[in-house]
Biopython code that builds the backbone (N, CA, C, O; Angstrom):
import numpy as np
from Bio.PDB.StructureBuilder import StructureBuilder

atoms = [
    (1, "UNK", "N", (175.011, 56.782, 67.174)),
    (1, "UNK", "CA", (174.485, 58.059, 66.734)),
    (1, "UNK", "C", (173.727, 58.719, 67.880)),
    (1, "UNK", "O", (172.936, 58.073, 68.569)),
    (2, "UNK", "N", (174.045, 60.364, 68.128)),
    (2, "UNK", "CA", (173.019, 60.624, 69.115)),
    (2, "UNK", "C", (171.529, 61.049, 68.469)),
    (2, "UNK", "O", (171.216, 61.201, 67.289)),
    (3, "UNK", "N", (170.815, 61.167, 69.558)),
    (3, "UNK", "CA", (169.350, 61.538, 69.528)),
    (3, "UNK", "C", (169.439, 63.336, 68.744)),
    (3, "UNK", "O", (170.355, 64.155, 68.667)),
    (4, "UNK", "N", (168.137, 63.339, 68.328)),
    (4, "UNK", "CA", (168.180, 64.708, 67.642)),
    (4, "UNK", "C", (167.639, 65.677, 68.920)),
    (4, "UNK", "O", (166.769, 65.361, 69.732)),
    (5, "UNK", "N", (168.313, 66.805, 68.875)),
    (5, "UNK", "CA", (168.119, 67.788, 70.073)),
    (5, "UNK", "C", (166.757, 67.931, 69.759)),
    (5, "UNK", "O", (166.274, 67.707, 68.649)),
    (6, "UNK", "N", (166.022, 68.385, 70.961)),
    (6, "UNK", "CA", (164.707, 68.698, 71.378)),
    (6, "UNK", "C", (164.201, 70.135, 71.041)),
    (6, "UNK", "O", (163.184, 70.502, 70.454)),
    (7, "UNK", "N", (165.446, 70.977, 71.714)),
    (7, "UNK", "CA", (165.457, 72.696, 71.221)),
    (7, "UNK", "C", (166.006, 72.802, 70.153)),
    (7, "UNK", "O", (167.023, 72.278, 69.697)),
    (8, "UNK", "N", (165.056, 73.745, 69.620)),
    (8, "UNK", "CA", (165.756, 74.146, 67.962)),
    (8, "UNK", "C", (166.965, 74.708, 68.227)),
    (8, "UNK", "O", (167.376, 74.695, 69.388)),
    (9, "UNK", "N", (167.697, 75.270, 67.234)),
    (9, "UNK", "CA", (168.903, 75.575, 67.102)),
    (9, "UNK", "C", (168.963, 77.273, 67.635)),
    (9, "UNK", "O", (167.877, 77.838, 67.508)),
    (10, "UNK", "N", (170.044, 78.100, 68.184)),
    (10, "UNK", "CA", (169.547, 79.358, 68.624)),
    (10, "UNK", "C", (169.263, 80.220, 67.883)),
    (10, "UNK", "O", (168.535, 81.187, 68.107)),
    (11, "UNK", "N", (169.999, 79.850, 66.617)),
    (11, "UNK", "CA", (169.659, 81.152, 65.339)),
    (11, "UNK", "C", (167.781, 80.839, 65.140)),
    (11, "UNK", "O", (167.065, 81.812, 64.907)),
    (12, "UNK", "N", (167.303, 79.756, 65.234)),
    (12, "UNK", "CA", (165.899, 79.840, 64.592)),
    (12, "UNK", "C", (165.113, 80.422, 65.814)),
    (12, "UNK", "O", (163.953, 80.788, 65.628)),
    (13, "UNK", "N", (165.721, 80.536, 67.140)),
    (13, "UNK", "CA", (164.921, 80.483, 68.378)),
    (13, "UNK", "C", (164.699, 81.941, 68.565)),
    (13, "UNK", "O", (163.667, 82.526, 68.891)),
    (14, "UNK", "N", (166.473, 82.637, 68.152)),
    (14, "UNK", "CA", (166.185, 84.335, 67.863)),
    (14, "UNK", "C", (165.360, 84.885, 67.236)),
    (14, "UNK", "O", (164.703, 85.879, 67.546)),
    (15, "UNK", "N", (165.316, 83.759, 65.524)),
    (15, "UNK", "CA", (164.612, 84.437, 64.681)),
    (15, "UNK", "C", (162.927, 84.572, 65.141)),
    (15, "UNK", "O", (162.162, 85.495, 64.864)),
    (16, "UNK", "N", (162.709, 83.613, 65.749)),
    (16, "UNK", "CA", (161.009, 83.628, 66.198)),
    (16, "UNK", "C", (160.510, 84.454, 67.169)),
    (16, "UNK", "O", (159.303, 84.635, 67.325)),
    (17, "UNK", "N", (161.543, 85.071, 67.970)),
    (17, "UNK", "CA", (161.650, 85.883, 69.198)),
    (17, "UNK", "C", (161.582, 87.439, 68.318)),
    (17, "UNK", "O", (160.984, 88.433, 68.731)),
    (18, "UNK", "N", (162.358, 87.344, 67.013)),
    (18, "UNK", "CA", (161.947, 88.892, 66.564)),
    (18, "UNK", "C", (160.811, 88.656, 65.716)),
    (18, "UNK", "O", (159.829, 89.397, 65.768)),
    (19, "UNK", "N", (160.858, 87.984, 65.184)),
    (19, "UNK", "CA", (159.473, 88.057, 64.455)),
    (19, "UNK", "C", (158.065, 88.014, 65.383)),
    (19, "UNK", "O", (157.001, 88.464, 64.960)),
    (20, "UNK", "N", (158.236, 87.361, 66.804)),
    (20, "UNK", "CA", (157.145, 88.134, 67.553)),
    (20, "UNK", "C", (157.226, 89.100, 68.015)),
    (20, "UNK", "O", (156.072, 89.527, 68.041)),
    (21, "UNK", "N", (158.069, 90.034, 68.577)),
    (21, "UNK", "CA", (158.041, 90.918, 68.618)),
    (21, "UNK", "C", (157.373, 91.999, 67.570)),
    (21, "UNK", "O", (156.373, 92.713, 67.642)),
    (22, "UNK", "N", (158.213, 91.826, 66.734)),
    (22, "UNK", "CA", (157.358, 92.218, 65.017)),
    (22, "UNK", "C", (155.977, 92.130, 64.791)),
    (22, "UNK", "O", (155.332, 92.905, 64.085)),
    (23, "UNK", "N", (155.429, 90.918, 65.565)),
    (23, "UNK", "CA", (154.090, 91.002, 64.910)),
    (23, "UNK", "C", (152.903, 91.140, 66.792)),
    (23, "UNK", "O", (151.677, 91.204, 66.876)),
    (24, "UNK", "N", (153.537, 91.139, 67.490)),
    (24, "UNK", "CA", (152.988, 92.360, 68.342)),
    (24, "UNK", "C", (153.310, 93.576, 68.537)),
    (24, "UNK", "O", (152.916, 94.053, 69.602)),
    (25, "UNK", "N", (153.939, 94.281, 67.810)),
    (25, "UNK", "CA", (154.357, 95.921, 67.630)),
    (25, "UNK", "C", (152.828, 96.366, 66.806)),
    (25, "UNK", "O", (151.946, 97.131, 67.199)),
    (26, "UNK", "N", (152.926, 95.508, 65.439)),
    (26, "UNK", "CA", (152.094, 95.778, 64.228)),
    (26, "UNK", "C", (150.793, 95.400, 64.713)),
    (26, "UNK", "O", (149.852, 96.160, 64.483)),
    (27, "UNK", "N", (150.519, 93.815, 65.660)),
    (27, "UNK", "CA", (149.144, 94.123, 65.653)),
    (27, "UNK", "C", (148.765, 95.098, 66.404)),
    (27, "UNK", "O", (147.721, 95.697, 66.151)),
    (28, "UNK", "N", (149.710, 95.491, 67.675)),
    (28, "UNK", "CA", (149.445, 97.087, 68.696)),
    (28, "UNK", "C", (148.685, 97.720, 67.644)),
    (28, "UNK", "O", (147.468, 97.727, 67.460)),
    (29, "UNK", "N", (149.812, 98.359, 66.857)),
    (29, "UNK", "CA", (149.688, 99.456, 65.544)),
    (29, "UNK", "C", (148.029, 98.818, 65.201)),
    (29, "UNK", "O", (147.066, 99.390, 65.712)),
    (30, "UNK", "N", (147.895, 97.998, 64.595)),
    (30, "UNK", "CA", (146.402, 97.963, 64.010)),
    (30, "UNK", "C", (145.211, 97.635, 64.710)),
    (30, "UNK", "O", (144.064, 97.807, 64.299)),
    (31, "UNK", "N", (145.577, 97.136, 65.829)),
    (31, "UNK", "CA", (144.000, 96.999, 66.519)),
    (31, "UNK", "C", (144.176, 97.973, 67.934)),
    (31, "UNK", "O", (143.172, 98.186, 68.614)),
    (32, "UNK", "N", (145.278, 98.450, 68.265)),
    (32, "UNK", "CA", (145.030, 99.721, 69.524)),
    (32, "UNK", "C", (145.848, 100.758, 69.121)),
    (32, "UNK", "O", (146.903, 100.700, 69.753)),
    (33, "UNK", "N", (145.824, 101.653, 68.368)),
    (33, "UNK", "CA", (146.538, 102.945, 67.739)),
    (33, "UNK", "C", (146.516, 103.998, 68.636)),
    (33, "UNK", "O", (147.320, 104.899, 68.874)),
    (34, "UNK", "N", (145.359, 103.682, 69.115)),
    (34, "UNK", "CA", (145.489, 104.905, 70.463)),
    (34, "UNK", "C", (146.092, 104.766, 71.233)),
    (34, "UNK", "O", (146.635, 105.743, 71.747)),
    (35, "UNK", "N", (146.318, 103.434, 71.734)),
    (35, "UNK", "CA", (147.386, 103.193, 72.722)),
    (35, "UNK", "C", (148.936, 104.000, 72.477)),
    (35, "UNK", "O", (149.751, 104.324, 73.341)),
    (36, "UNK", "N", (148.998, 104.150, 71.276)),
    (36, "UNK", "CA", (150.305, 104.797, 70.842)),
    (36, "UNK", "C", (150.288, 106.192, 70.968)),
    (36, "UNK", "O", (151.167, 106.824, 70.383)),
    (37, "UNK", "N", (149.523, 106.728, 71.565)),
    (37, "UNK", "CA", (149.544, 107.925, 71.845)),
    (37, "UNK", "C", (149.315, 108.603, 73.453)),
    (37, "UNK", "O", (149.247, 109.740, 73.921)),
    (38, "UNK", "N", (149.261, 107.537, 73.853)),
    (38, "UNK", "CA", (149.616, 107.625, 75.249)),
    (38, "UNK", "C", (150.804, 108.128, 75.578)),
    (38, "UNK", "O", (151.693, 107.952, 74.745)),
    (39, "UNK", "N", (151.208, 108.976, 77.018)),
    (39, "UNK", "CA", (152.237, 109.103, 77.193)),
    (39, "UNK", "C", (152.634, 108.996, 78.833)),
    (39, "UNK", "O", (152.107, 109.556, 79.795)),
    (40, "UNK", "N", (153.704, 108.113, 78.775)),
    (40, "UNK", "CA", (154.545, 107.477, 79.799)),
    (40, "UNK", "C", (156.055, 108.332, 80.207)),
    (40, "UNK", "O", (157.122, 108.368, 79.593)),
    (41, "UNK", "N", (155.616, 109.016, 81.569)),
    (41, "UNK", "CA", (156.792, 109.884, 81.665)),
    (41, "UNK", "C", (157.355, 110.412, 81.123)),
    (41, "UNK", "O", (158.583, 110.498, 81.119)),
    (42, "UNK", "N", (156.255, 111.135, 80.245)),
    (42, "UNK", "CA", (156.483, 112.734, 79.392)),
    (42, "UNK", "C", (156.934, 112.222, 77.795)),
    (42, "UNK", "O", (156.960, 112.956, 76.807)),
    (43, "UNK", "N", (157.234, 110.950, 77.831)),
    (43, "UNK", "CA", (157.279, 109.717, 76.317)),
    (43, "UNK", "C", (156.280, 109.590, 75.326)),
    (43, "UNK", "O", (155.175, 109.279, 75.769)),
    (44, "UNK", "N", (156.359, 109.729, 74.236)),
    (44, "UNK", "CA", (155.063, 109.110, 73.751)),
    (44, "UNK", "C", (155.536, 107.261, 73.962)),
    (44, "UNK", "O", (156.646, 106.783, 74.195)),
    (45, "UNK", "N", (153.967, 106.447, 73.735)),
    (45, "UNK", "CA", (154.270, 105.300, 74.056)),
    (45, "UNK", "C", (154.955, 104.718, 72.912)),
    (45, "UNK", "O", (155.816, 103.839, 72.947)),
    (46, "UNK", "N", (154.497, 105.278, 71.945)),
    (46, "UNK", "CA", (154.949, 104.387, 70.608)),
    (46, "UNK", "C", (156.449, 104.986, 70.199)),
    (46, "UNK", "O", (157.032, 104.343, 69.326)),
    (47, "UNK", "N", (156.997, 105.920, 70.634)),
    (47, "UNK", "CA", (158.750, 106.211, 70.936)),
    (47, "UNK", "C", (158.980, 105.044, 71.853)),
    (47, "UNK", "O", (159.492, 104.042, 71.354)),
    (48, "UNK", "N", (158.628, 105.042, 73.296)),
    (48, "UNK", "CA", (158.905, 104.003, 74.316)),
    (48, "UNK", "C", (158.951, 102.450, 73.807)),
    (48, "UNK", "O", (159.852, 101.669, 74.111)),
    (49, "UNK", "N", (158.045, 102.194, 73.141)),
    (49, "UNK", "CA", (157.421, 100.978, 71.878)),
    (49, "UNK", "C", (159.094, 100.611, 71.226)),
    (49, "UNK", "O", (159.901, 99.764, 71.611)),
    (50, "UNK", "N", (159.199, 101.639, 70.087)),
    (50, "UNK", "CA", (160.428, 101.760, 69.040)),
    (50, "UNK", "C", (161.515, 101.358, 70.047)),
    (50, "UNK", "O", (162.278, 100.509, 69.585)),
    (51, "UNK", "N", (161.754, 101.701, 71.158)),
    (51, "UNK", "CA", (163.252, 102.352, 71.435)),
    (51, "UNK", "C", (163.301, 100.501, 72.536)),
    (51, "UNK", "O", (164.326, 99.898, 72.854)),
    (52, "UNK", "N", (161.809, 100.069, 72.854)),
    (52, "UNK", "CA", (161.804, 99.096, 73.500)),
    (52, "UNK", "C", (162.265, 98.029, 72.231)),
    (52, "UNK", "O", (163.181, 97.281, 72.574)),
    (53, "UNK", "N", (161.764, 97.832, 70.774)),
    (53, "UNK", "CA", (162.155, 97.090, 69.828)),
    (53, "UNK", "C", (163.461, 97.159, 69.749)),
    (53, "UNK", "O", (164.145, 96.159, 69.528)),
    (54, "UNK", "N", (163.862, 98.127, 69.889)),
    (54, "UNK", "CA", (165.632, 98.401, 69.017)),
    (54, "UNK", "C", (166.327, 97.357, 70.072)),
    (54, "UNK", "O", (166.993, 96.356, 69.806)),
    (55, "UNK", "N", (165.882, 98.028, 71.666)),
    (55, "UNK", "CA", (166.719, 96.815, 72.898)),
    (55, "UNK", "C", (166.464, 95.792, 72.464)),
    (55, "UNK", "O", (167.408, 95.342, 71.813)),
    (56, "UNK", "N", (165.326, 94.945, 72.508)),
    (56, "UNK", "CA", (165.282, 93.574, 72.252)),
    (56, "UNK", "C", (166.034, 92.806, 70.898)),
    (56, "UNK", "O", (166.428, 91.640, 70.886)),
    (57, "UNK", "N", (166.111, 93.714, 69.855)),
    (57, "UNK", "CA", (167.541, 93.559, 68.633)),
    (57, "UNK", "C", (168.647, 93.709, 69.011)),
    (57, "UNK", "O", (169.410, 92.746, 68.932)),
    (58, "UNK", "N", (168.996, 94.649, 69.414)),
    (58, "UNK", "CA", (170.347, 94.418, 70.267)),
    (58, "UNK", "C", (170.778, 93.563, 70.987)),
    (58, "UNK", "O", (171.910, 93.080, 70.955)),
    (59, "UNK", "N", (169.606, 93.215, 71.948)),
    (59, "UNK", "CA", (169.987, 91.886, 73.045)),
    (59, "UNK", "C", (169.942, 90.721, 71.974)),
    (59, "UNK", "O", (170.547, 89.657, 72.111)),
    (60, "UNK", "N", (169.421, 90.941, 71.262)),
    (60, "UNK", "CA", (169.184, 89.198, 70.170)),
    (60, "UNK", "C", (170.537, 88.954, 69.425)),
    (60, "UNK", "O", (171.031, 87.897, 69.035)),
    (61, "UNK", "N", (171.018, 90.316, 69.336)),
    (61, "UNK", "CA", (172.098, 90.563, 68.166)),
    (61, "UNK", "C", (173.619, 89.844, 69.202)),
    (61, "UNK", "O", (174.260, 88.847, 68.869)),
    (62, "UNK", "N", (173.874, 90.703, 70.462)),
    (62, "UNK", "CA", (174.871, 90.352, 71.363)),
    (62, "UNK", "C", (174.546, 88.643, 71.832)),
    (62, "UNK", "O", (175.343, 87.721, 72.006)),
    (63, "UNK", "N", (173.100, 88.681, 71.941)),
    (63, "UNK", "CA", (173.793, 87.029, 72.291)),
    (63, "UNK", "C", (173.623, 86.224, 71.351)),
    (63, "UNK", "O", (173.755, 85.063, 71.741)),
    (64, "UNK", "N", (173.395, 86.316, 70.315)),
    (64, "UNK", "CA", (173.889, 85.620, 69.099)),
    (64, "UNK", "C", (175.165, 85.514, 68.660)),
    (64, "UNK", "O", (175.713, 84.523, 68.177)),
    (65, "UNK", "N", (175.656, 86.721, 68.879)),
    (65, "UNK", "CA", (177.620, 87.206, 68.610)),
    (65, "UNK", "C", (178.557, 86.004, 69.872)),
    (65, "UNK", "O", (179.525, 85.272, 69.669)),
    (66, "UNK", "N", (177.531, 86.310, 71.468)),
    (66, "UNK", "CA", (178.573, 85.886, 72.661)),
    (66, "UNK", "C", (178.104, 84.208, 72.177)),
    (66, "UNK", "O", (179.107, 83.516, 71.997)),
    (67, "UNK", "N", (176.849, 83.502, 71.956)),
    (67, "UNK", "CA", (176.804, 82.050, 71.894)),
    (67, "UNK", "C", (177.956, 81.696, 70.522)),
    (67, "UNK", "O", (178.661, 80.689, 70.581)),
    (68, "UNK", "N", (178.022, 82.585, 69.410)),
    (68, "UNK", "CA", (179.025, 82.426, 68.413)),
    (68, "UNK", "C", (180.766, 81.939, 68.510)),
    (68, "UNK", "O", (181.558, 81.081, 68.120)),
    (69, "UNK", "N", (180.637, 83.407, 69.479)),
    (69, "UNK", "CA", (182.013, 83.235, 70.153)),
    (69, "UNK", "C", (182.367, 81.895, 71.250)),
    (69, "UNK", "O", (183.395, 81.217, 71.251)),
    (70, "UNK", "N", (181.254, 81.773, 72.100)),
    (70, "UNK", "CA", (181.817, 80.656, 72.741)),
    (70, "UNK", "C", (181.629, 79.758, 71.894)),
    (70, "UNK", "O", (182.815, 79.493, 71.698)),
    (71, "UNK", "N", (180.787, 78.705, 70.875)),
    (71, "UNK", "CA", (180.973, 77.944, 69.954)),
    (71, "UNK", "C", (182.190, 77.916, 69.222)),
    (71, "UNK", "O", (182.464, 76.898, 68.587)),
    (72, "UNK", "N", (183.425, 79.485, 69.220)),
    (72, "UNK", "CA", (184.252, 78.955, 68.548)),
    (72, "UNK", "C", (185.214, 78.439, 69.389)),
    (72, "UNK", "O", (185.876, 77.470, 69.018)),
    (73, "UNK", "N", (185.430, 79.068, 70.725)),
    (73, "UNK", "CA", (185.981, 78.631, 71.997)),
    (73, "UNK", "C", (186.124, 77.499, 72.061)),
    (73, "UNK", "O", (187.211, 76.937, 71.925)),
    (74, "UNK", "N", (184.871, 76.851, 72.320)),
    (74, "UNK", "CA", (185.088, 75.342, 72.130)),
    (74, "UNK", "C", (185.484, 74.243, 71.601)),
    (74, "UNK", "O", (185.775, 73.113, 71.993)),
    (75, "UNK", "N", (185.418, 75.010, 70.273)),
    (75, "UNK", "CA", (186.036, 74.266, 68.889)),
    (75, "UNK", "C", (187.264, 74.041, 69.121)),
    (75, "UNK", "O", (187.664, 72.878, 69.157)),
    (76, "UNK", "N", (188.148, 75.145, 69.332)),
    (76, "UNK", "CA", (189.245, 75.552, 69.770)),
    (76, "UNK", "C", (190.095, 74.592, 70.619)),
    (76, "UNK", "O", (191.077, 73.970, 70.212)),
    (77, "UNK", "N", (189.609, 74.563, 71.778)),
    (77, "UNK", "CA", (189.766, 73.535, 72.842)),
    (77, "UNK", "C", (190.017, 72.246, 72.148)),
    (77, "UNK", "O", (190.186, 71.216, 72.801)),
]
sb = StructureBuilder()
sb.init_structure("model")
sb.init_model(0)
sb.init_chain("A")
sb.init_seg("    ")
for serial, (resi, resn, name, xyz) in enumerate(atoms, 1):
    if name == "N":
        sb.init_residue(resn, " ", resi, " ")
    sb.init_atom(name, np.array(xyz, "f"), 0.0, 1.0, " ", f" {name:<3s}", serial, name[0])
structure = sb.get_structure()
């Protein structure tokens, strides 16, 4: 029998990666609000904020799809 892997599995590793994200957006939002009203090359920050969340879902989303795909690759083989 082998040993039990050390790293969690990637779906739980994504999921913890958005859920921090998630919960440093919100604590931003509740303990520096002003910060969200800053503006970064004519941006507000908290657009820059949003549009920075959506990338990091996307990137979570594609390599969840490409580790999928090669897992079936392999199978395959």
């Amino acid at each position: 029998m082998g040993q039990p892997s050390a790293t969690p599995p990637l779906s739980r590793r994504l999921a913890w990666i958005a859920a921090a994200g998630c919960l440093g957006y919100y604590l931003l939002l509740a303990l520096r609000p002003a910060w969200l009203e800053a503006k970064l090359a004519g941006w507000p920050a908290s657009v820059l904020l949003a549009l920075a969340m959506f990338l990091l879902f996307f990137l979570l989303a594609a390599g969840y799809a490409l580790a999928a795909g090669r897992a079936d690759d392999s199978e395959r083989a």
